[in-house]
N, C-alpha and C positions, 0 to 999 in steps of 0.2 A: 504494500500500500504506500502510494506517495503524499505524505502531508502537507496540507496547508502549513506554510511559515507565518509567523509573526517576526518582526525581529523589533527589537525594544532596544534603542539607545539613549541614554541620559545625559546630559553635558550641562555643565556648570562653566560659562567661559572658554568652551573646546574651540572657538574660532582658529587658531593656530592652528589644529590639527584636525579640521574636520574634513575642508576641504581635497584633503589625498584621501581621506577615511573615504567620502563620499565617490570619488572619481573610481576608486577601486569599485566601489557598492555596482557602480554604474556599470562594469566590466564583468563583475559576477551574474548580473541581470541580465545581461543581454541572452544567455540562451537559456533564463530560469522561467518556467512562468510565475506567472502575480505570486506578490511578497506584499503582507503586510506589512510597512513600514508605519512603528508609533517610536515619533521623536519627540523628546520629553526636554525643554528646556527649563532650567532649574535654576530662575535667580539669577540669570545670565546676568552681566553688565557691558558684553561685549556683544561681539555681531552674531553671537551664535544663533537668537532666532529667526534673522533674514537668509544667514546660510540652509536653516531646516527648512524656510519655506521655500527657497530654489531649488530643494531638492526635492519635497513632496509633490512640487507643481506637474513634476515628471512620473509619479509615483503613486501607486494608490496606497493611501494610507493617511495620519494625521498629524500636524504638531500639536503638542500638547504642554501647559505651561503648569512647573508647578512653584508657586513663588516662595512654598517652605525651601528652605535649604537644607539637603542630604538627599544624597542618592539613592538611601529605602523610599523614601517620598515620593520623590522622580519615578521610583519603576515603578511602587505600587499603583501609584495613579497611569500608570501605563496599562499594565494589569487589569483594571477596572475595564480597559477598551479592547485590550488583545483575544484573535477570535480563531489565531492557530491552533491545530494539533500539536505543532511543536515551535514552543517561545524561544527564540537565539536572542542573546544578550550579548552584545559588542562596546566595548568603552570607545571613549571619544576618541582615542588615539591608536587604535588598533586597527591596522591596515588588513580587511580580507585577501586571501589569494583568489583567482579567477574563479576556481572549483570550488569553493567555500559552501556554496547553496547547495551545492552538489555530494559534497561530503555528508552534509547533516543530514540529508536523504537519505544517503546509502548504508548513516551509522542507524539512524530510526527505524530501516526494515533489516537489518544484518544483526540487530540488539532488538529482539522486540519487549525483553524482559528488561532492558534499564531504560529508567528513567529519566538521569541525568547524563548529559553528553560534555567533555569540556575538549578543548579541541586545544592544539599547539599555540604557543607562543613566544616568536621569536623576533631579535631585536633587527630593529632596523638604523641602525648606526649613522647618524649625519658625517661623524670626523672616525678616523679609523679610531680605536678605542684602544686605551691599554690592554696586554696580553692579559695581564690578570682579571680585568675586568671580563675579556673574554670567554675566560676558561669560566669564571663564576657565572655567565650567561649561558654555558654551554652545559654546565649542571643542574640549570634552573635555580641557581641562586642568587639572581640578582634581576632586575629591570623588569619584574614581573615572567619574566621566563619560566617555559617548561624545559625538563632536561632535553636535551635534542634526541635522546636514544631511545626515548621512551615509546613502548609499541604498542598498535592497535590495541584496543581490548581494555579488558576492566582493570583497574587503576587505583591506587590509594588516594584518600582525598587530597593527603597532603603534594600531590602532585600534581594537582590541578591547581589552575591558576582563573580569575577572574574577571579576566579581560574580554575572553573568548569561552564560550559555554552556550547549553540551550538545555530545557528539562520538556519533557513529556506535558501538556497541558492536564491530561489524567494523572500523574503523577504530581504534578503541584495542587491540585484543586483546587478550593476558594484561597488556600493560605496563602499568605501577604508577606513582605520582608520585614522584619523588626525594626522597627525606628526607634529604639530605645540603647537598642544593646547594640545594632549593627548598622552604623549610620554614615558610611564613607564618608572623604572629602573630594572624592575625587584627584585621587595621587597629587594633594599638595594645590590644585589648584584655589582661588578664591572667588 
């Protein structure tokens, strides 16, 4: 069975980085069909809402504004409007590959017994980086990275990362994200 997608991203001030974020979305789409896009701008103070609306203008889907600040906020009010089989959640600065729509497909009917899906995450370097920095990117310990060796299949939590993820809409249910106990910032942004 092929699922309906939603895909939910939240940004707080992502202007910097939405625009390659979206230029990829645009590359993944071309041979996906309909994606619900719910873009959730959160308290922005920068351009991030006219970026979400040049994107949606193209797109079916909606922006959606939440003026608490924190990122449980942002998605669950996303939540409230998402109408996929299967919810993907992408941060503001994580670049999809071309196959990306493609992979969460083929993980949703090749796993039909897991819920949650967290997919790779690798750095995309502006200036070459120190080796060290490297190696601790390449064990998934740093820059929000997964280890790079890590193989298909089922995974410890602790090797998932939160950039790059989707769960099952049957597997989430009605539940919501905590906004008490678990309330990003959005790596640092304000």
């Amino acid at each position: 069975m092929t699922p309906t997608i939603t895909l939910i991203i939240a940004s707080r001030n992502g202007a910097g980085t939405l625009p390659e974020v979206f230029e990829a979305l645009n590359k993944c789409v071309r041979a996906q069909r309909e994606v619900q896009f719910l873009l959730v701008d959160n308290a922005s103070a920068d351009s991030t809402h006219s970026i979400f609306q040049s994107f949606i203008a193209q797109h079916s889907g909606e922006v959606l504004v939440q003026e608490r600040p924190g990122k449980s906020h942002a998605v669950n009010l996303a939540l409230t409007k998402a109408s996929g089989d299967l919810l993907a959640f992408l941060d503001d600065d994580v670049i999809p590959s071309e196959g990306w729509f493609a992979a969460l497909e083929l993980a949703f009917a090749r796993y039909p017994n897991a819920g949650i899906f967290a997919g790779a995450v690798r750095p995309l370097f502006r200036e070459t980086p120190p080796e060290w920095l490297r190696e601790l990117t390449r064990r998934g310990m740093s820059c929000a990275c997964t280890h790079e060796d890590l193989a298909e299949g089922p995974c410890l939590p602790e090797n998932t990362k939160g950039g790059n993820w989707a769960i099952r809409r049957s597997a989430l249910g009605e539940h919501l994200f905590d906004t008490e106990r678990n309330n990003h910032n959005y790596g640092g942004k304000t």
